[in-house]
LOBADREN-711480 format. One record per residue (C-alpha): residue number from 1; y, z negated, x negated; residue in three letters. Coordinates in steps of 0.001 Angstrom, whole numbers, plus 500000, padded with zeros to 6 digits. Last residue first. Example, Ala and Ser with C-alpha at 12.3 -4.5 7.8 and 13.67 -1.06 7.14 Angstrom:
<zakes>
<2 <498940 492860 486330> 'SER'>;
<1 <495500 492200 487700> 'ALA'>;
</zakes>
This chain:
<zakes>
<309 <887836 534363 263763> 'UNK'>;
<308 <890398 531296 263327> 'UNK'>;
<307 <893567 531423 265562> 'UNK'>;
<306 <896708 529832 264145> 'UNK'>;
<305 <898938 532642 265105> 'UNK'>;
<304 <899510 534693 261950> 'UNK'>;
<303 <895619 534075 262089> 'UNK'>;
<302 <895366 536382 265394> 'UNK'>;
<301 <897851 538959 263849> 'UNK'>;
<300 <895880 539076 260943> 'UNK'>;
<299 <892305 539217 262079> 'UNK'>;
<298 <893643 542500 264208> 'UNK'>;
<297 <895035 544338 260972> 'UNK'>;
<296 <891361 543092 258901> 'UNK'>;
<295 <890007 544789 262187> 'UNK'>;
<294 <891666 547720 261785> 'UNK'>;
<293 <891496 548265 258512> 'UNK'>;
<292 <887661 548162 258408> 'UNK'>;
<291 <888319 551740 259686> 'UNK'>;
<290 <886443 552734 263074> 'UNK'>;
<289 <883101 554039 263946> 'UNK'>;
<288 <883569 556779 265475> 'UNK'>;
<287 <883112 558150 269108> 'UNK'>;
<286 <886200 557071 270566> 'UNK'>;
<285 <889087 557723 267495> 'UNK'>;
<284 <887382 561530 267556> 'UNK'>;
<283 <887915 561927 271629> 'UNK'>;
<282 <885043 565148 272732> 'UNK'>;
<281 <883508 562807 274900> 'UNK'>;
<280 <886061 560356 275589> 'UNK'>;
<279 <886263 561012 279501> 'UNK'>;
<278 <882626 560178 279929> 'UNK'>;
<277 <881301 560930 283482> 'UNK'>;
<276 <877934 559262 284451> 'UNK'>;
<275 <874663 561033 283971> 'UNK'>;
<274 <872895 558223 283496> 'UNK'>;
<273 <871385 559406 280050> 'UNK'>;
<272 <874728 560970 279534> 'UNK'>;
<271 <876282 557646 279413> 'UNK'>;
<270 <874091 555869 277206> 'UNK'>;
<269 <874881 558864 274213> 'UNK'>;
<268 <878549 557518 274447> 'UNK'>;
<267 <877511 554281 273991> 'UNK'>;
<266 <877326 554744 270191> 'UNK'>;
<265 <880802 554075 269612> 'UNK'>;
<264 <880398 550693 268488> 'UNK'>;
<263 <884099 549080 267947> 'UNK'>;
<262 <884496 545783 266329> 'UNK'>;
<261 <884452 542834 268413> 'UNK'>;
<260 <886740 540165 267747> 'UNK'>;
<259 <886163 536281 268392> 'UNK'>;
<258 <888314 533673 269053> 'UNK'>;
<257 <888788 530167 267760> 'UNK'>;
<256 <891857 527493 268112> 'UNK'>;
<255 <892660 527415 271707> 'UNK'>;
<254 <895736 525451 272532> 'UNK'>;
<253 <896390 527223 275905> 'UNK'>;
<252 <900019 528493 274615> 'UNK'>;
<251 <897967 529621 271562> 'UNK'>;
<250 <895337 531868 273566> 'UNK'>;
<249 <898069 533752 275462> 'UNK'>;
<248 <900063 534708 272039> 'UNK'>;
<247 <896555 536246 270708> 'UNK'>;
<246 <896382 537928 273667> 'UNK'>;
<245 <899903 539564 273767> 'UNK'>;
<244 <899769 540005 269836> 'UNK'>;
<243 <897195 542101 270047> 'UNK'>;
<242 <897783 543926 273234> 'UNK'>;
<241 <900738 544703 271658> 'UNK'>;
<240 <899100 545881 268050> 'UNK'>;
<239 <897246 547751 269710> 'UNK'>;
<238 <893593 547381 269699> 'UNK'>;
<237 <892515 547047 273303> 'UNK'>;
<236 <893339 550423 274024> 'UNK'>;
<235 <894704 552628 271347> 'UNK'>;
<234 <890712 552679 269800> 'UNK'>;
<233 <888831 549317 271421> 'UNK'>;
<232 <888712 546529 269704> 'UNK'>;
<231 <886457 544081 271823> 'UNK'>;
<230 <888026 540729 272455> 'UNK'>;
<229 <885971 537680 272676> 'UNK'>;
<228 <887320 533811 273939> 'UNK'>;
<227 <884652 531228 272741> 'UNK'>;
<226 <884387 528045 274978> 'UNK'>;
<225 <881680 526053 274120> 'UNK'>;
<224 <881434 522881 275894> 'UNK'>;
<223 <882816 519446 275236> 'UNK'>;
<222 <883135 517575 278540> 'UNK'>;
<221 <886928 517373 278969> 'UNK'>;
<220 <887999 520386 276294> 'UNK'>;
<219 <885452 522741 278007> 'UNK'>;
<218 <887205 522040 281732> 'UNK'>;
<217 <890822 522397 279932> 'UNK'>;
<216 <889771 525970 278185> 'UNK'>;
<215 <887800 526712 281754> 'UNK'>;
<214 <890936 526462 283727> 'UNK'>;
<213 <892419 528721 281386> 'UNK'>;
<212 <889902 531340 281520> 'UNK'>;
<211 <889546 531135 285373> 'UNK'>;
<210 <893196 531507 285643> 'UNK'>;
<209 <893443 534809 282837> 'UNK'>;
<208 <890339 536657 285086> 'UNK'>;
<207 <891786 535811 288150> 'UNK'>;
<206 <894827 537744 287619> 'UNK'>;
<205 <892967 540495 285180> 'UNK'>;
<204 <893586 543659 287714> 'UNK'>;
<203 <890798 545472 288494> 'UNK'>;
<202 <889141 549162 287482> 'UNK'>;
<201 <889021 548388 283747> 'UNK'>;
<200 <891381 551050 281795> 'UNK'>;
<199 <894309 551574 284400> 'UNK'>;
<198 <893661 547703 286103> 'UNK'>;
<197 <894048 546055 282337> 'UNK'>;
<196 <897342 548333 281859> 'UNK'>;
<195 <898554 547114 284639> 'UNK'>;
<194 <897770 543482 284497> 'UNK'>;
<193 <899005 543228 280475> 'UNK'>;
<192 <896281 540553 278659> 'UNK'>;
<191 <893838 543500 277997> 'UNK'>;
<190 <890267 542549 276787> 'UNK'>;
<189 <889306 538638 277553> 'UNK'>;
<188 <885724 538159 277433> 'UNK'>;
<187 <884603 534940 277526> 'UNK'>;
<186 <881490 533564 275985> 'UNK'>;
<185 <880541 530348 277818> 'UNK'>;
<184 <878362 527524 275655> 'UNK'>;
<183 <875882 525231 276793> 'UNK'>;
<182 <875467 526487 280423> 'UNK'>;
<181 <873723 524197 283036> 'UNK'>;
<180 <876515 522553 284637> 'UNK'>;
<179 <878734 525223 284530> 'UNK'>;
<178 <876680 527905 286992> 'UNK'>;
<177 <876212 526438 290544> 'UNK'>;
<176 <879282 524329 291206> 'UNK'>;
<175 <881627 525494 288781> 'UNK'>;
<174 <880616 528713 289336> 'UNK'>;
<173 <881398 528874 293097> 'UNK'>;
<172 <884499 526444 293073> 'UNK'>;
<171 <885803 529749 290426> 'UNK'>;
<170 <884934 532417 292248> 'UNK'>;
<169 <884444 534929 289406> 'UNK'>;
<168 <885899 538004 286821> 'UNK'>;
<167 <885397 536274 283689> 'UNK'>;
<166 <884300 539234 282072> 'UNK'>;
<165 <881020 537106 281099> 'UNK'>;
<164 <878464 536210 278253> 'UNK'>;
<163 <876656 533037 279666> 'UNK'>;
<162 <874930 530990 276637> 'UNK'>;
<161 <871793 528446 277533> 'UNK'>;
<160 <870012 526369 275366> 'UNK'>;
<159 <866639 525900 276557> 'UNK'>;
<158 <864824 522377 277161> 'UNK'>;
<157 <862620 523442 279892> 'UNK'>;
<156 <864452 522115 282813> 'UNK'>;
<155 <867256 523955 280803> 'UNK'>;
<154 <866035 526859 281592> 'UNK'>;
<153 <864622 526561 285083> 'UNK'>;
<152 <867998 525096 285868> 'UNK'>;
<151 <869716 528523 284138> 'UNK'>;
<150 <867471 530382 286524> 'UNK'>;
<149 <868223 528650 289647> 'UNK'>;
<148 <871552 529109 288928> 'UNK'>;
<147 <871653 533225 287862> 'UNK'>;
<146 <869632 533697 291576> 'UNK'>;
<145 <872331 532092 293060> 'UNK'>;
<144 <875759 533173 291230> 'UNK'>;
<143 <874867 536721 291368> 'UNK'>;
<142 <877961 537953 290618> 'UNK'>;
<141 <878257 535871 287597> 'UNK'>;
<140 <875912 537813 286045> 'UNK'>;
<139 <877986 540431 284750> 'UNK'>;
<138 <876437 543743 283800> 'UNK'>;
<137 <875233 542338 281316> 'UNK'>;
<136 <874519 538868 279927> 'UNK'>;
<135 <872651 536167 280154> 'UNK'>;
<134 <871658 534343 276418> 'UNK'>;
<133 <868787 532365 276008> 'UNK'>;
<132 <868080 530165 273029> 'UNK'>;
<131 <868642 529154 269158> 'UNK'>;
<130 <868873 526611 267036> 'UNK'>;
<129 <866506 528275 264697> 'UNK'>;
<128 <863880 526077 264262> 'UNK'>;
<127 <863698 525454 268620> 'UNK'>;
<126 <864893 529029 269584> 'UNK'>;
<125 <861967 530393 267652> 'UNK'>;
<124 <859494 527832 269213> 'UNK'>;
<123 <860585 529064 273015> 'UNK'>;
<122 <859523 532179 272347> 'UNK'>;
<121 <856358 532377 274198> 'UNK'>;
<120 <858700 531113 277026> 'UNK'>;
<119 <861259 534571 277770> 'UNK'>;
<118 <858855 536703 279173> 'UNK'>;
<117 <857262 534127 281485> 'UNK'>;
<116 <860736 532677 282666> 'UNK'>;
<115 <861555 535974 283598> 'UNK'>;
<114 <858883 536402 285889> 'UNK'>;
<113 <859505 533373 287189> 'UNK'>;
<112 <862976 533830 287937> 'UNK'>;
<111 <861874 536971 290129> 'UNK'>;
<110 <862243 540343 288550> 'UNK'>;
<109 <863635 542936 290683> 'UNK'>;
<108 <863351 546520 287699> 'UNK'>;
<107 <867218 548170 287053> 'UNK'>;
<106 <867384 551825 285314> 'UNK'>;
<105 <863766 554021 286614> 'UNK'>;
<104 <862151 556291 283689> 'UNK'>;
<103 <862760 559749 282204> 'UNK'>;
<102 <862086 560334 278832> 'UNK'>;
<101 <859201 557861 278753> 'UNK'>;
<100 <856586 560244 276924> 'UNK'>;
<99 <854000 560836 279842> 'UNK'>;
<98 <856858 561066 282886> 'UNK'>;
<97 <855031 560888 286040> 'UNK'>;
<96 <855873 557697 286916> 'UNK'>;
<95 <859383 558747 286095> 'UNK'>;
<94 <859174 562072 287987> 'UNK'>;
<93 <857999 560219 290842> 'UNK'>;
<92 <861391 557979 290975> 'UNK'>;
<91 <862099 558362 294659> 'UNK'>;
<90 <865903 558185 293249> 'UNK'>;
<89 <867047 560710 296037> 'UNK'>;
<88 <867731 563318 293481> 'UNK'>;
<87 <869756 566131 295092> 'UNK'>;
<86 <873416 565437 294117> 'UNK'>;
<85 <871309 563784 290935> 'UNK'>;
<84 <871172 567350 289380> 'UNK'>;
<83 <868806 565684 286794> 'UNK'>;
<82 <868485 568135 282945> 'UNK'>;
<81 <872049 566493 281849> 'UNK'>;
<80 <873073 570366 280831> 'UNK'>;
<79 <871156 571473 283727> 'UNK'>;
<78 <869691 574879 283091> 'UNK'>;
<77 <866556 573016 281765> 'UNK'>;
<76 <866433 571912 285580> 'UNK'>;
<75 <865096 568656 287777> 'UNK'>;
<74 <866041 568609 290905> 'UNK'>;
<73 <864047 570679 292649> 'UNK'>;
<72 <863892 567864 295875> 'UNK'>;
<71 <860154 566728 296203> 'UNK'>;
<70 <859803 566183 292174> 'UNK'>;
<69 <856150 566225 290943> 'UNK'>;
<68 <855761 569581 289335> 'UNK'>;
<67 <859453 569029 287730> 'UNK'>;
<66 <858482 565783 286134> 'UNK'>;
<65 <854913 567190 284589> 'UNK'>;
<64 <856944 570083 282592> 'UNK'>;
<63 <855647 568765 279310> 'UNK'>;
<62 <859240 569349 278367> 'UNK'>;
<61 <858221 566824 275268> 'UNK'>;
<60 <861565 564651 276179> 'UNK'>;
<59 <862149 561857 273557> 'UNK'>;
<58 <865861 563207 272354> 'UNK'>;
<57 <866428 564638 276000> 'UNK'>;
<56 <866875 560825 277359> 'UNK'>;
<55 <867031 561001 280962> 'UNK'>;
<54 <867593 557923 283044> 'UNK'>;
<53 <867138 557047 286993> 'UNK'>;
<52 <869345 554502 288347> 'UNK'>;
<51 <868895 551424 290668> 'UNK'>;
<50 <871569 549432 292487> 'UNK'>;
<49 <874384 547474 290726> 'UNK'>;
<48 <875885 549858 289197> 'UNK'>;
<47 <878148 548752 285777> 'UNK'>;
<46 <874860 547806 283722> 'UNK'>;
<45 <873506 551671 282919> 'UNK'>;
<44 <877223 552058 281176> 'UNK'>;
<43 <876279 549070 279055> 'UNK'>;
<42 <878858 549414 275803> 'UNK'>;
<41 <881879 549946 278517> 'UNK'>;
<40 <884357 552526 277348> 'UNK'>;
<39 <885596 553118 280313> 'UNK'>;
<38 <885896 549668 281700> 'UNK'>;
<37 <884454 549359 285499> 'UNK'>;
<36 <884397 545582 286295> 'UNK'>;
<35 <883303 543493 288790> 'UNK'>;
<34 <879666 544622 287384> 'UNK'>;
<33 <876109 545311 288392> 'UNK'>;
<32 <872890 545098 286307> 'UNK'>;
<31 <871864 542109 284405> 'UNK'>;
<30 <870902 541754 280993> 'UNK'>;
<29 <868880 538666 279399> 'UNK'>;
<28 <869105 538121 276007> 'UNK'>;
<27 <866625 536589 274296> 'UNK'>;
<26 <868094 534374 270894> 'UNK'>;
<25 <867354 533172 267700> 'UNK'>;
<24 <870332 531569 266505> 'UNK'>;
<23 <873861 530738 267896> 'UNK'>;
<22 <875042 533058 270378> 'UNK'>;
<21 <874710 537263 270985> 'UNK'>;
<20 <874156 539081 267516> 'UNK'>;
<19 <870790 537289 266417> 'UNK'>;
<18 <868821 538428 268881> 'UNK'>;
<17 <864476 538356 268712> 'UNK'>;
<16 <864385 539508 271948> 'UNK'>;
<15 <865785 541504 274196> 'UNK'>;
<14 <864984 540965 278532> 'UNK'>;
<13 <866135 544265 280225> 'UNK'>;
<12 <868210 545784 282293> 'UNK'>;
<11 <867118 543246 285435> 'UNK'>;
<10 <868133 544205 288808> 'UNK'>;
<9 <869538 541352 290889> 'UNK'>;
<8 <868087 539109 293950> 'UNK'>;
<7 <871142 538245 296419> 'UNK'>;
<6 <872586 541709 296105> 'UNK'>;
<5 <875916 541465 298724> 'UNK'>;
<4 <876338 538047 298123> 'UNK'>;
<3 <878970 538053 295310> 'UNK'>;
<2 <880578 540900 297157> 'UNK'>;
<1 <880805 544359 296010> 'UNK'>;
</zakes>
């Protein structure tokens, strides 16, 4: 996937009312599509970049109105993820058809307008709480375009403005349509080692490790929030090598905060909605929550190095 290839994105959805994603009172907005391919990614529905259809059984009234409607007979009780999506062609009647919102269509083309009119009513709760808009995802860096003109509409309307990314990007590219109009960057750096970042992410982290330590001299020049983020992941990201590797990597670039993100293992249930593959199903470390002792562990090794969390 090119950085062109989907000039207008799907939106996930617009949240409100966030506190857990920048300063404040926040709306996030998520994007669909990804560099990226983690396996234990939080978003599953965000990694595609083209439309999905989702089944959640827990709301399902098996009015039978989907299967009436579908052209293809893919829809089946017999079908432990209830859409045989070899046959679904993603015409999405079932959806419309859907009374109780079990099924419905992953990804909606909302125009920067559009946005702007979900996100403006609550513009005063940003203002007294010192808060604003967050994009996230997905990664919406690969939509460097559409993602300017709406961080210009934002801060042409007196928004702070937070980009959550994988750091996965052209770098003359978002420099020159993305960094002037961002407050504050949160940067996600999960697995400093190149193979072991490929095996568990898709792509190597070359361009991931340059971009972030351009950006650390870029933020010191003008200011900018810079926050490097590292999710613990079970025997993945939370080794004690990986640990130390990162931590290590942020004090030769003279960066004095980080942030750790404890493991939330209820993404699992996301990824049978889209009836994606999930190698950690039946994986007790991967679909519990973990032992505070792990993060106090990880806090330690970062402080050991002079980085506050």
């Amino acid at each position: 996937m090119t950085q062109n290839e989907f000039k207008s994105p799907l939106i996930l959805e617009i949240k409100g009312n966030s506190l857990d994603d920048g300063p404040g009172i926040r709306s996030v907005v998520f994007f669909k599509g990804c560099p990226l391919s983690c396996v234990w990614c939080h978003n599953p529905e965000s990694k595609k970049a083209a439309e999905e259809i989702s089944f959640d059984p827990n709301i399902c009234i098996d009015c039978g109105s989907c299967r009436d409607v579908c052209p293809h007979d893919a829809l089946s009780r017999d079908n432990p993820l209830y859409i045989d999506r070899s046959k679904c062609d993603l015409c999405f009647l079932c959806a419309d058809a859907c009374p109780s919102g079990a099924l419905e269509r992953v990804g909606k083309n909302l125009t920067v307008d559009e946005i702007l009119k979900k996100i403006l009513p609550d513009k005063p709760f940003f203002e007294t709480s010192g808060g604003g808009v967050t994009l996230s995802g997905g990664e919406p860096t690969l939509y460097m375009d559409f993602t300017s003109a709406l961080l210009k509409s934002l801060k042409q309307n007196n928004i702070h403005t937070l980009l959550e990314t994988c750091g996965h990007f052209d770098w003359e590219r978002f420099t020159d349509k993305l960094y002037p109009y961002l407050d504050a960057i949160y940067f996600d750096i999960k697995i400093l080692d190149g193979g072991v970042h490929k095996k568990y992410c898709g792509i190597g982290n070359e361009k991931i490790l340059d971009n972030f330590s351009r950006l650390v001299q870029k933020s010191k020049s003008d200011g900018k929030v810079l926050l490097p983020r590292t999710p613990l992941v079970p025997d993945i990201t939370d080794t004690e090598a990986n640990m130390r590797a990162i931590a290590g990597f942020l004090k030769n670039l003279d960066v004095a905060e980080a942030s750790l993100l404890e493991f939330n293992p209820l993404w699992h249930e996301k990824i049978d909605k889209v009836g994606a593959i999930d190698p950690y199903k039946n994986d007790k470390s991967m679909t519990s929550f973990p032992d505070k002792i792990i993060l106090e562990r990880c806090r330690a090794v970062f402080a050991e190095a002079g980085i506050s969390i």
